[in-house]
N, C-alpha and C positions, 0 to 999 in steps of 0.2 A: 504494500500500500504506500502509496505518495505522504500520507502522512508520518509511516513510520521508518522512512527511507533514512539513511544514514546520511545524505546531504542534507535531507531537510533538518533533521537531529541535532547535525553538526553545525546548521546555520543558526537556530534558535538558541544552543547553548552556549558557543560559541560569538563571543566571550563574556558576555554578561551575564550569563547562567553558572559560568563555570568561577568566575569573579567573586558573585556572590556567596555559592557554595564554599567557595575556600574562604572567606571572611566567617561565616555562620561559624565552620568545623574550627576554626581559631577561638571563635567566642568560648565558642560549646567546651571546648577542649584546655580552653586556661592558658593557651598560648601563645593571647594576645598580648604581645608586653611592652608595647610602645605605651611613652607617657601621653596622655592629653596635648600638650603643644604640640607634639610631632603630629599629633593623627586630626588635630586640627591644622594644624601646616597644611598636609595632607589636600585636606579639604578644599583649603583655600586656591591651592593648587588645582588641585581637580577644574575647579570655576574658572578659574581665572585661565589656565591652560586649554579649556575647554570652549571656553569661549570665544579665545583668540582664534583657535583651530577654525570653529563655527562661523565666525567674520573674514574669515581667509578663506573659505573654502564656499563662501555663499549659502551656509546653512540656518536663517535664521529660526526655523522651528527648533532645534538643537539649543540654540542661542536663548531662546525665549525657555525652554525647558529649563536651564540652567539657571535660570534666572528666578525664575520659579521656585527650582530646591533650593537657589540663594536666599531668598526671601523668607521660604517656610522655615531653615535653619535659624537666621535671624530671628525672628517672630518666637520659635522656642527659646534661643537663650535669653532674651529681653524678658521672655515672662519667667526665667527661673530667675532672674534678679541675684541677689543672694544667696537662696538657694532652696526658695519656694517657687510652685508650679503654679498655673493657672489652670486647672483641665480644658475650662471654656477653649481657651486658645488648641490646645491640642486637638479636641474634640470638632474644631472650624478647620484646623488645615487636614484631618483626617478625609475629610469631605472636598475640600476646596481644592487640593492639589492634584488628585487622582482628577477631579471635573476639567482642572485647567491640562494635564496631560492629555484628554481625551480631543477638546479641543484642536490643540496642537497637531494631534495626532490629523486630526481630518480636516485640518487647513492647508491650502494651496502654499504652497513653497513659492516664494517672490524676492525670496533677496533681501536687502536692504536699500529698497526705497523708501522715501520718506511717506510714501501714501500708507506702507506696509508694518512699519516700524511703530508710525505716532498712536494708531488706534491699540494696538496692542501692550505699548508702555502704559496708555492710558487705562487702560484696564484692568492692568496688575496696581496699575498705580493705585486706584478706587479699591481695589481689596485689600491692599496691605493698608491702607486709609482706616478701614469699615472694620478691620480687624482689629488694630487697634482701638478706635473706639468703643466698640463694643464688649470686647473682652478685657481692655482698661479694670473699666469697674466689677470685674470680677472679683469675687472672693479669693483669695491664697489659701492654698495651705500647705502645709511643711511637711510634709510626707505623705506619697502614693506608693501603694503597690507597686511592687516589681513582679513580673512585667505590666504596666499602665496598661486597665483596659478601655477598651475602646466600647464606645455603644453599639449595640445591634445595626444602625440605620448606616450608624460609617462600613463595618465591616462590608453590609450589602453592597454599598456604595465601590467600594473597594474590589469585592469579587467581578460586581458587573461590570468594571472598566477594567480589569486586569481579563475577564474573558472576552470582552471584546477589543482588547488591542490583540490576543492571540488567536483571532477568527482572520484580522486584519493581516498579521501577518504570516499566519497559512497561508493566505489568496493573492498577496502582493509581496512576499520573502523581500520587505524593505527594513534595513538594517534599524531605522529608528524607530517603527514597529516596536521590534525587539528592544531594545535599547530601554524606550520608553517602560515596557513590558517590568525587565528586570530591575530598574531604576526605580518602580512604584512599587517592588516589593522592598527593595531596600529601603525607602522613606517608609514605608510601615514599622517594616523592623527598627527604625531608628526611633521613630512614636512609641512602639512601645517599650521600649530601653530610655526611654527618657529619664528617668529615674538615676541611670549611671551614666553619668556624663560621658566618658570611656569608650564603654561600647556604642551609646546611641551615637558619638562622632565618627567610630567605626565604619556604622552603618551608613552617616551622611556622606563620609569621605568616601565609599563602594558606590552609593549612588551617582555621585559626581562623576567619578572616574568611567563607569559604564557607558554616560550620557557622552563623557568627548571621546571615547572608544568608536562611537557610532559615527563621528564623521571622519576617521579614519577607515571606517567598514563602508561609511559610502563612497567613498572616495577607489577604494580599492575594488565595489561594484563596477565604477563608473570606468575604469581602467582594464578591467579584466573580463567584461561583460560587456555586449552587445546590447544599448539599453531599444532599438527597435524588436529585437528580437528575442532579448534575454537568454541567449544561448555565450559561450564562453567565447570572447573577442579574439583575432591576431595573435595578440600579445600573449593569453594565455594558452592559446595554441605553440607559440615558439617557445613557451617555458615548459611545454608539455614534452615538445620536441626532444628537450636535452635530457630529462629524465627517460626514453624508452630503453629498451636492453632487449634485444635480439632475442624471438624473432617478436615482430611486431609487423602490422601492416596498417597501409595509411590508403583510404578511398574520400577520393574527389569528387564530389557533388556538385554539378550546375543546373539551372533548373533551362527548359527549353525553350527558346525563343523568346526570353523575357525580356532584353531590349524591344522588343516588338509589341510588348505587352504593357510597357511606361507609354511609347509609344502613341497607341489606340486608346488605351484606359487613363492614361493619367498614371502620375505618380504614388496618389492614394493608394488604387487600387494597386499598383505594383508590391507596395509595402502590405496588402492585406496579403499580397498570395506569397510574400516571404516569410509572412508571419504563419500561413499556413503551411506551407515547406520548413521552416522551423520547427514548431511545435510537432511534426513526423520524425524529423530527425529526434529530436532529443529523445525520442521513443525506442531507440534503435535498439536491437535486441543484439545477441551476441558480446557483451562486453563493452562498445562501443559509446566513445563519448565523441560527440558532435561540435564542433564551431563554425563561427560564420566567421570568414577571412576576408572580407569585402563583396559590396554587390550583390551577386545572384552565387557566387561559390560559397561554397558550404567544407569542412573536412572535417572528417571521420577517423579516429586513431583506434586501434583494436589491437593494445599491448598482450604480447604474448600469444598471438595469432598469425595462422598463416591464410593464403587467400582462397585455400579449400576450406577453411572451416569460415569462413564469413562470406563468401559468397550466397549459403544459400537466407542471410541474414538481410542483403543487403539488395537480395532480392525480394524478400518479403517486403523491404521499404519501399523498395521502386513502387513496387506491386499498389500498395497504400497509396501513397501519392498520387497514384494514378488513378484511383479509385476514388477519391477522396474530391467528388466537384466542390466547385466554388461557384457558389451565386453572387452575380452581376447586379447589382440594382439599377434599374433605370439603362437609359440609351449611352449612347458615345456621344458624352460633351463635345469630344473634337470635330466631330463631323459635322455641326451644330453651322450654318453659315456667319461670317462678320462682316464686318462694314453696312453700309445703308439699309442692305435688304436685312438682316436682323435686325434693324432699329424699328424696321417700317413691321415685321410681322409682329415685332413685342408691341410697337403701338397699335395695330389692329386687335390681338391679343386682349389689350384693355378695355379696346370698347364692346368687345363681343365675349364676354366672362362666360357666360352659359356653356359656348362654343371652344374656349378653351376646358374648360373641366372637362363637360363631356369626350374631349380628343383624351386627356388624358385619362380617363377611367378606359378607355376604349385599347389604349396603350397596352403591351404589355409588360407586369409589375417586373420582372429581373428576367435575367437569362442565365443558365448553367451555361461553366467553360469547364474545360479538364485541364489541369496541370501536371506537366509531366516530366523530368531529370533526367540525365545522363548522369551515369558514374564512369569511374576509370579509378583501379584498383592495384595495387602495387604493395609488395610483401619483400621484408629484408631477408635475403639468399645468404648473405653472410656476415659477419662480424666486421666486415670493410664497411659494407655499404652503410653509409652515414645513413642519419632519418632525411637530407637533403636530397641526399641520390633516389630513394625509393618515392620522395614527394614529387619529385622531375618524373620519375618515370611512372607516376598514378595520374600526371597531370598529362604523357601523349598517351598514356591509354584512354584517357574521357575524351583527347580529338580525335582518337577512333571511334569511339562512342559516338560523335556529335558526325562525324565524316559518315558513318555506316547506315544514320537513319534517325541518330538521338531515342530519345527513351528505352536505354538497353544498358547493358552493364559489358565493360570490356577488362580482362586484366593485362598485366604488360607482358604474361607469359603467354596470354591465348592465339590461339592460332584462327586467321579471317573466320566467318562463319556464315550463314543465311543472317540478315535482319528480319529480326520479332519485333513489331513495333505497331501502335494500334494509333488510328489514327484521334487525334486529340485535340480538337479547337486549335485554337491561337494559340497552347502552350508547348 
């Protein structure tokens, strides 16, 4: 199952799951033993390091996150004064900080411009305001329970934004998702260790640190990953590259006629049928991990394989793809005439409404095309052959592939054949 995959596992725990776990087993275990200034250092670090990252790297949701645990942490030490608590105040950011993650979480990423920036200082601003006043005239008192509990209405509060940032990040694997996820169990744990200044600093310094974790995790998306396609980019294909060890085999995927297909449809639609060619490969069976190298290429690595045992894998892909139509909405924009005669039939168009609808109910709603690839397959013969040499020679077995008829599979050791190939719309 997709949820219980070992990338999916390794991207959720990874590292703000596994952060936090080792903080907890140090609590739990007595072997936390940093003093209070160091693990508040820590802290301040965490923010402050975190937020630079976040302002350098255009993340302001990260940045406003930060700011957030800046604030809730603030807002605790202020009300233990001396060294009495307020619960009120606990009890308000119990609630208020998991609402403003959620937030965060489902706001448009914009940068920092000033349109983007002003309404949402303003609005942290108005709660660290209200909480103060309100929780001011709160009663003290000098000793809580350890661990501080929290009410019923927070905890729910709490569950229902912690399951749904992790619904969120099942469906979009976006690192501040997670980030956020692990970071609002840490501020829990720090509420309820408030009591021991110690560990609840523990707990805010883990939190901080997981939040600027996250845009070094987006950042390392954004580099290593294909964000049209979300398959593994270039770059982690040629670091894949130095890691293989004989044998290993490497297939070349191009999809058919797809210049011809930006072409006629438009760009849109060109990215809809890579995104469908995508989503196939990553399915690839046999071992096999997929990248998109630019374009309409795709490659396929299958460490530890030779090109009798992936062939008939890679024919089950073609096979899919080709199977697998793509509905068209609507006509060919391009064919659409310009200059005066389209000015003159959109103004005819407005005075006879009736007469356009009725054409277009009369129209018909999309059209199915068929998408179809070429591969070209190459297998390391020897302990010489670099992964360079076998990607040259998987790259002229696909212009045999493309030469013979396209939609077939050719390897660099096959011998000419008949072409098999069915015939496939525009793809």
């Amino acid at each position: 199952m997709r949820l219980l995959s070992s990338s999916f596992l390794r991207t959720l725990f990874v590292p703000g799951g596994v952060l936090l776990l080792l903080v907890m087993a140090l609590v739990s275990l007595g072997w936390l033993t940093l003093a209070l200034p160091a693990l508040s250092f820590l802290f301040y670090c965490g923010v402050a390091g975190g937020m630079l990252l976040a302002w350098r790297f255009h993340s302001s949701r990260i940045f406003f996150s930060l700011a957030v645990l800046f604030l809730a942490q603030q807002a605790v030490a202020i009300s233990a004064g001396n060294s009495p608590y307020i619960p009120a105040t606990l009890h308000a950011l119990a609630v208020l900080v998991p609402t403003n993650f959620v937030l965060i979480a489902i706001m448009r990423e914009r940068g920092f411009t000033l349109e983007s920036v002003v309404p949402v200082a303003l609005f942290l601003f108005v709660q660290a305001l209200t909480l103060t006043v309100f929780c001011g005239a709160a009663v003290r008192v000098r000793s809580l329970p350890n661990p501080f509990p929290q009410p019923r209405y927070a905890a729910l509060v709490l569950l229902s934004i912690a399951i749904f940032l992790a619904i969120r990040f099942f469906l979009n694997r976006r690192p501040i998702d997670c980030a956020l996820l692990w970071s609002l169990g840490g501020f829990f744990l720090a509420l309820r260790s408030a009591p021991s200044a110690r560990t609840a600093t523990a707990y805010w310094a883990t939190s901080a640190c997981i939040l600027a974790t996250a845009v070094i995790e987006s950042s390392y998306l954004l580099a290593y990953h294909d964000e049209l396609t979300t398959l593994p980019s270039r770059r982690a294909f040629n670091d894949a590259l130095l890691r293989l060890r004989v044998p290993f085999s490497i297939a070349v995927v191009d999809i058919d006629h797809f210049k011809r297909f930006n072409d006629t449809y438009g760009h849109d639609t060109g990215d809809q049928v890579l995104r469908l060619v995508a989503t196939h490969l990553g399915r690839v069976t046999g071992g096999g991990q997929a990248y998109r190298c630019g374009g309409e290429e795709f490659n396929i690595l299958f460490p530890g394989k030779t090109t009798a045992e992936i062939l008939p894998h890679l024919e089950k892909l073609r096979e899919t793809i080709e199977g697998a139509e793509f509905r068209m909405r609507g006509g060919d924009r391009r064919q659409a005439p310009r200059g005066p005669d389209r000015r003159n039939q959109r103004n005819r168009g407005r005075t006879r409404k009736a007469d356009a609808i009725r054409k277009l109910v009369q129209e018909e709603p999309s059209s199915m095309l068929s998408v179809t690839v070429s591969i070209g397959v190459a297998t390391s013969a020897s302990e010489k052959m670099s992964p360079e040499t076998v990607l040259e020679a998987a790259d002229k077995a696909l212009y045999r592939a493309k030469a013979n008829g396209r939609n077939r599979i050719e390897s660099a050791t096959s011998s000419p054949r008949r072409i098999r190939t069915k015939a496939a719309g525009i793809a």
